[in-house]
MIGU-310402 format. One record per residue: x, y, z of N, C-alpha, C, O in turn. Coordinates in steps of 0.02 Angstrom, whole numbers, plus 50000, padded with zeros to 5 digits. Atoms other than C-alpha are relative to their C-alpha. Layout:
<nodes>
XYZXYZXYZXYZ
...
</nodes>
This chain:
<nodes>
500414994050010495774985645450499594999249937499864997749883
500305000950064494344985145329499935005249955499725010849970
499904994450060494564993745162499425004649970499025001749933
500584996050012493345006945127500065005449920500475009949916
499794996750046493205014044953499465008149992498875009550000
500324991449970493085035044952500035000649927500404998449882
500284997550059492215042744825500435002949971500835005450011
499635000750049493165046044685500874998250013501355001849996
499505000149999494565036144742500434997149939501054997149934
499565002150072494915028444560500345006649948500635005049896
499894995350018495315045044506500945001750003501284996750012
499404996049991497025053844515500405005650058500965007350075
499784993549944496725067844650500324997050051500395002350082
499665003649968497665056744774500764998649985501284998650019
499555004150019498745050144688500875004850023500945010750009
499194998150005500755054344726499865007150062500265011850063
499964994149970500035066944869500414995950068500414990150089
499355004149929501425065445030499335003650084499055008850100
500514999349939500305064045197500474995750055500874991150047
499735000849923500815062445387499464996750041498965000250037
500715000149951499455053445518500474999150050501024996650037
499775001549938499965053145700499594997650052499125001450064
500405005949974499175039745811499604996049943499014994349940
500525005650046499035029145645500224991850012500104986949976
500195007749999499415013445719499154995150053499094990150088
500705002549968497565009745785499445005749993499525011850000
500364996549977496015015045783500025007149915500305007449860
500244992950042495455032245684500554999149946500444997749887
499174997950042497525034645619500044993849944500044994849883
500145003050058497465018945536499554997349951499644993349905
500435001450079495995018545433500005007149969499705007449915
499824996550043496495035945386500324998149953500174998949894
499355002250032498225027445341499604994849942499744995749883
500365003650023497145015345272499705001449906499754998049855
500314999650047496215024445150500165004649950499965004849891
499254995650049497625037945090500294994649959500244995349898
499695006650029498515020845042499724997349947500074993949909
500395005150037497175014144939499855006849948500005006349888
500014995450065496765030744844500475002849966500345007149924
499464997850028498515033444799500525004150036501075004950011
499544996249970499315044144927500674996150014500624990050020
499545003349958501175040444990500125003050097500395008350112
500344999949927500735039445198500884999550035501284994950026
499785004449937501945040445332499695000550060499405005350086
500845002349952500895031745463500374999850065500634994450076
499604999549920501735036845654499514997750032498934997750011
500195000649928501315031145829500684998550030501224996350010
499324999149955502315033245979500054989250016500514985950041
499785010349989502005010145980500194999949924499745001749885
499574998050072503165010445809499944993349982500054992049923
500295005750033502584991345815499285000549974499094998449919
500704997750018500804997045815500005000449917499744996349880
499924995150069501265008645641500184995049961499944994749905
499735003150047502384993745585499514997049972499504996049912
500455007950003500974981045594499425004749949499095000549918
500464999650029499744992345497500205002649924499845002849874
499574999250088501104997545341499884994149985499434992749946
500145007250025501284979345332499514996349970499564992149925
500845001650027499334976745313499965004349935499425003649905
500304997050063499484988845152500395001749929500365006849895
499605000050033500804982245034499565001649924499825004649877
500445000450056499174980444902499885006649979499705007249920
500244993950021498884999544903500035002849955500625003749938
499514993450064498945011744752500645002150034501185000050013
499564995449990499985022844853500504996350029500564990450011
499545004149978501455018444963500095002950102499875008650114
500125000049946501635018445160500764997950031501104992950016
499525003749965503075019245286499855000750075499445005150087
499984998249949503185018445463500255004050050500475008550014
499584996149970503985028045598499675000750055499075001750058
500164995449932504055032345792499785006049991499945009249941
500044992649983503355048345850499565003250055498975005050055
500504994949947502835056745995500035005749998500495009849995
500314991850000501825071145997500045005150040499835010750025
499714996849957502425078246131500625004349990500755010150005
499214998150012504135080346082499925004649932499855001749878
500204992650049503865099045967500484995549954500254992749905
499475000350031505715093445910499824996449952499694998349894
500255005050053505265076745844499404999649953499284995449910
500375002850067503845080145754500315003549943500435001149887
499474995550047504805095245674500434997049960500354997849900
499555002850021506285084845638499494994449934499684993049877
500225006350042504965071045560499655003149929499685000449874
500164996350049504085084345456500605001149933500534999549874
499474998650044505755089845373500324997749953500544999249898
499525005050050506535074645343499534997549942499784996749886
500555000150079504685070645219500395002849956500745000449911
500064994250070504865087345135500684999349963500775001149905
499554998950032506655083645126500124994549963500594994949924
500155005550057506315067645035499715000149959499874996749910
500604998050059504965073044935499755003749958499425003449907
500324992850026504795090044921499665003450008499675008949981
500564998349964503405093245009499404997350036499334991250044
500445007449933501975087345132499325005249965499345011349952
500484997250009500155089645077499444999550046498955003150055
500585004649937499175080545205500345000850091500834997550110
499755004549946499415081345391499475001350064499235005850099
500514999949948498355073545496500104997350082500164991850107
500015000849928498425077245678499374997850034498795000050040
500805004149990497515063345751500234995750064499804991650081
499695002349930498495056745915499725003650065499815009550076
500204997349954497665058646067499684993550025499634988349992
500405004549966496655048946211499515002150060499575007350094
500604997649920495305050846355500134995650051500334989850057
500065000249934495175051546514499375001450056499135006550083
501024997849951493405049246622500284998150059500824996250083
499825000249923493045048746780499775005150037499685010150003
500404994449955492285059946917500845008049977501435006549969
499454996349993493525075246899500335003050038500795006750023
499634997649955493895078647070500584995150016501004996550058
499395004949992495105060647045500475001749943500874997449924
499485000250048496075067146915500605004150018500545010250022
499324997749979497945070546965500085006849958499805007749904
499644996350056498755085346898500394997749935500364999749876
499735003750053499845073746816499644995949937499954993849888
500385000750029498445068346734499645004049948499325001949900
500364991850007497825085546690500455000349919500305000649859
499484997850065499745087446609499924994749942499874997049886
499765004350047499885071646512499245001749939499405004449886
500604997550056497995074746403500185007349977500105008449917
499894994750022498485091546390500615002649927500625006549880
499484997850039500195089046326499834995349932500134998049886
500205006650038499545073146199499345004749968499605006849916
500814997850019497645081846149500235007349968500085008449909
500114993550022498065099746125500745000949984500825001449923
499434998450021500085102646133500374994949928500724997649885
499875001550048500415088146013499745000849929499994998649877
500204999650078499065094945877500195008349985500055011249933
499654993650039499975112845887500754997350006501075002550011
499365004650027501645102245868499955000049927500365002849890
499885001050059501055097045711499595004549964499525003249904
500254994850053500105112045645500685005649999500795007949943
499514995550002501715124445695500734995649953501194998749927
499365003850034503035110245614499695000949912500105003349872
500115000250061502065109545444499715005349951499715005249889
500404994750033501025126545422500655004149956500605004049894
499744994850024502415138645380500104995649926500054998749873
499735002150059502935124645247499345001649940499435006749907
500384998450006501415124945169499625006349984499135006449948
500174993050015501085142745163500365002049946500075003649894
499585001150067502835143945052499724994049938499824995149878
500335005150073501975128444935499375003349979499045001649929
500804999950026500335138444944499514996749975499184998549926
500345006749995499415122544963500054995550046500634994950065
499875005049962499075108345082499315000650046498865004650035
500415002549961497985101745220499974999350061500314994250069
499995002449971497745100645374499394997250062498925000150088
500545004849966496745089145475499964997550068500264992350082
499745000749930496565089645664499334995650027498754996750010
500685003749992495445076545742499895001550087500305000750132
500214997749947494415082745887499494996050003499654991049970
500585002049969492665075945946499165004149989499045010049978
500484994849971490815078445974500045002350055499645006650075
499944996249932491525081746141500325006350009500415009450061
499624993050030492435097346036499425004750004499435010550025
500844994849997490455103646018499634998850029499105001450013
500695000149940489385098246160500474999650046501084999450038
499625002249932489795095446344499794996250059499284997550091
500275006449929489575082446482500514998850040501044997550013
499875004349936490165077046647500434995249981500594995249922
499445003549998491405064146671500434997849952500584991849944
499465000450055492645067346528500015008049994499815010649942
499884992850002493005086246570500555002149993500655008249990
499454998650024494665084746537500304998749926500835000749902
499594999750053494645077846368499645005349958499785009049911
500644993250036492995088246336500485007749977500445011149925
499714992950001494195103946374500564997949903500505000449847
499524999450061495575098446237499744998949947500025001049896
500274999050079494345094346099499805006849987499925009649933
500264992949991493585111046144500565004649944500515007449890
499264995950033495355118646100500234998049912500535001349869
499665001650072495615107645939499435004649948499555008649903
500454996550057494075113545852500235007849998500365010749945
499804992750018494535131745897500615001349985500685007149965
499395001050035496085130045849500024999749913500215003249867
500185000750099495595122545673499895006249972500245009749935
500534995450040494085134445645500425007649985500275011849942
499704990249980495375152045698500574998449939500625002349891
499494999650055496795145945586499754998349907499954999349850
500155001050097495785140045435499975006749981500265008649930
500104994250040495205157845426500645002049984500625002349923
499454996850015496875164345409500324994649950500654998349913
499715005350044497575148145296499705000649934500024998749885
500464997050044496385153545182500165002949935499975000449882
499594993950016497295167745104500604995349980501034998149947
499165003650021498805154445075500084993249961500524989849935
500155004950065497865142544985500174991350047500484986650024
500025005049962497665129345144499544999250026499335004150057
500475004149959496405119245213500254999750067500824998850086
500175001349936495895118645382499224994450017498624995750008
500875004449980494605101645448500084999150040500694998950049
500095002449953494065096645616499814992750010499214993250022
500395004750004493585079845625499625001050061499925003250110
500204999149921492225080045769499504991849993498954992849968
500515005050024491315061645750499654999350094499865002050144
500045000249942490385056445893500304989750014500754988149976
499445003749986491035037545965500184996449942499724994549905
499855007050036491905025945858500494996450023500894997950067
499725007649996492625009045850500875001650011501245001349962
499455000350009494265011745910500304998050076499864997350118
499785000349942495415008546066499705004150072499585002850131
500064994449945495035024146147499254999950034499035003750078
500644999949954493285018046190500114996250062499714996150108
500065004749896494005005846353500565000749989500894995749979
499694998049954495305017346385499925000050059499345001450073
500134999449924495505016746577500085007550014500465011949993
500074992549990494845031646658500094998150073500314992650088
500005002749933494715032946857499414997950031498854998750007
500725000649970493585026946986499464994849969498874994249984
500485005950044492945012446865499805002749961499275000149945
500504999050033492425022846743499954996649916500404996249874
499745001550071491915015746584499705000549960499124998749952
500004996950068492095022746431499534999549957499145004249951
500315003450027491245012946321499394999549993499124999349937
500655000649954489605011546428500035008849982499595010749942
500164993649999489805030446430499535004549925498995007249917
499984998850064489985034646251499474996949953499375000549904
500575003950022488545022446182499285002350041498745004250018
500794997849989487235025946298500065008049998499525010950003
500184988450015487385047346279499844996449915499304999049902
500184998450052487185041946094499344995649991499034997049940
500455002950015485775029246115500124995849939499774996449888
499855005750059486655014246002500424995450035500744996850085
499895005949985487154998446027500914999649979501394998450016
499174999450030488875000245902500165006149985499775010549967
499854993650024490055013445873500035000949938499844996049905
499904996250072490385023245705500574994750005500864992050052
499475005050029491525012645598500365003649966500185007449921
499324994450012493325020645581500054999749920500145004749887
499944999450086493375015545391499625003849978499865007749937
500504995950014491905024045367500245005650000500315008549946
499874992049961492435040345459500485000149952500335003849905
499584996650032493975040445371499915000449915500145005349885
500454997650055493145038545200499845006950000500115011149964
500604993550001491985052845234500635006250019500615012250005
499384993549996493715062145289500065002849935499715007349913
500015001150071494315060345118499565006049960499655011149927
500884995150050492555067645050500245007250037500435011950003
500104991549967492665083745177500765003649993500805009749999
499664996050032494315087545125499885003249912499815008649884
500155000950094494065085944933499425005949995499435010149950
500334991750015492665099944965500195005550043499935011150042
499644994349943493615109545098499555002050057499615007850077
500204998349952492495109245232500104998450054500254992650070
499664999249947492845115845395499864995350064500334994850105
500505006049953491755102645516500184993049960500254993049898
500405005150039491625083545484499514997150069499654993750118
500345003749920490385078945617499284995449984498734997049962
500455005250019489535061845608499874996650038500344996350078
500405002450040488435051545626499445007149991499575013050004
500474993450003486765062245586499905000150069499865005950088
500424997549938486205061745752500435001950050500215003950104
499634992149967487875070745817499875004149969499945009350001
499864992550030487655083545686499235003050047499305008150081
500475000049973485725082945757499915003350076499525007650095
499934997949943486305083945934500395007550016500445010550070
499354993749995487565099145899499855003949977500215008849977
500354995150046486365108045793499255003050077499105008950083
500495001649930484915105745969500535004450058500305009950074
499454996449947486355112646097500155008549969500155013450007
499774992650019486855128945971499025003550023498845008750052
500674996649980484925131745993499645001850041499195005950046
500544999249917484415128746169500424997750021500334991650026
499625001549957485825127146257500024997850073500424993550092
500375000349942484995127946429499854994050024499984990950075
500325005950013484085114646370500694993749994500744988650028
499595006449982485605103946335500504997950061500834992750066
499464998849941486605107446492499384996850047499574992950091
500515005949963484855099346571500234993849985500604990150017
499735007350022485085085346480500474998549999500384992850021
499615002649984486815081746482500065001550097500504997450111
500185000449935486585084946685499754994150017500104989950045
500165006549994485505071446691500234994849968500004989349984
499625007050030486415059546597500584998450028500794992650024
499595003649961487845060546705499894997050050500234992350069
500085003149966486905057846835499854992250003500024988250047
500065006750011486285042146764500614993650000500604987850019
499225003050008488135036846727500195000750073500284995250100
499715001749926488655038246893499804997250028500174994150066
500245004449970487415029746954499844991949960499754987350000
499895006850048487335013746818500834998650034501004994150072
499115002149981489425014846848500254999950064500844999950083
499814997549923489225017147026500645003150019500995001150065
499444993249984490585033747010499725001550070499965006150104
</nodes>
């Protein structure tokens, strides 16, 4: 994972803070893990592949801060509960936790199983109120902390063949945006991450019907490469440190999401025709 240095990470504000990522062995989770590590935080870096998590502690013995690993599925309320506890009960408290486990699913949406339906549902939306209901109340008693739920530009626009993960980013951002207001008052952060694609696994996830991802996600943005996860999680970093409620990048998602609040009409044309194009390039 390449090391990205976040603005004022020679500083102190990092330093000795206790942070959670979930899906940090790949992808987004570990260049969060990544860059908590390097500005001083102590990380524990979960995924439900606990080799995944091992293999990316391992990559960050050099860090300021310090890093352990651990199983965890997001699914399981219990276990993240239980994983929350045992931190605070090592530490003293959790300042960071970033709910960032999740995956997509494309594809025409009349092929998507129910079982299909459940498993994004329970992974996208039930595992990031897992870990906002396991760590908020603590948090509210510290009157301080963070939390960091990573959703999509598919959280603020909408298109065709990804309507099932479209729906659960949908839910994370309103989720974020409804509880920051009230976290507020308790002296907690609430961020969304919403980027539009980046460099991570989840771009050639298998969807159904051939669909692919990848191809999808690049041509709606008109680029050749995705956003680079070190980057993103840098710029995390930054949008906590001023407490704002959005991070949505590159410019030309904020561009595209700023065009849709305006003429909506207008973008429900255009993403219309762009699936059609995708279905017919991917022969869906």
């Amino acid at each position: 994972m390449k090391r990205v240095l976040v603005r004022g990470a020679d500083s102190d504000r990092w330093t000795g803070r206790t942070a959670i990522v979930t899906g940090g062995g790949s992808g987004i989770g570990a260049a969060l893990t990544t860059a908590l590590v390097d500005a001083g935080a102590d990380v524990v870096c979960t995924d439900i592949d606990c080799e995944a998590a091992d293999r990316v502690a391992g990559q960050l013995a050099s860090g300021r801060g310090t890093v352990r690993a651990a199983r965890l599925d997001v699914t399981d309320g219990a276990a993240v509960r239980e994983l929350v506890d045992a931190t605070i009960d090592h530490v003293g408290r959790i300042d960071l936790m970033f709910n960032n486990a999740g995956f997509a699913l494309g594809g025409n949406t009349e092929m998507l199983s129910p079982a299909q339906w459940d498993s994004i549902i329970d992974v996208n939306i039930r595992g990031v109120v897992h870990g906002v209901t396991a760590v908020y109340p603590h948090m509210i008693r510290q009157r301080s902390g963070h939390i960091v739920n990573t959703a999509s530009m598919a959280g603020l626009t909408a298109a065709g063949l990804l309507t099932s993960y479209v729906m659960t980013k949908h839910a994370v951002v309103g989720l974020s945006l409804a509880l920051r207001t009230e976290a507020a008052a308790h002296g907690v952060g609430v961020l969304a991450l919403c980027p539009a694609a980046v460099e991570t696994p989840l771009l050639d996830d298998p969807g159904v019907g051939g669909f692919s991802g990848r191809s999808y996600y690049l041509s709606g943005q008109g680029v050749r490469a995705a956003y680079p996860a070190d980057r993103l999680a840098a710029e995390t970093l930054e949008a906590i440190d001023r407490n704002r409620p959005l991070l949505v990048v590159p410019a030309q998602a904020r561009m595209a999401w700023r065009f849709s609040r305006f003429a909506p009409g207008v973008m429900q044309h255009l993403a219309t025709k762009f699936v059609a194009q995708q279905r017919q390039r991917q022969k869906l």
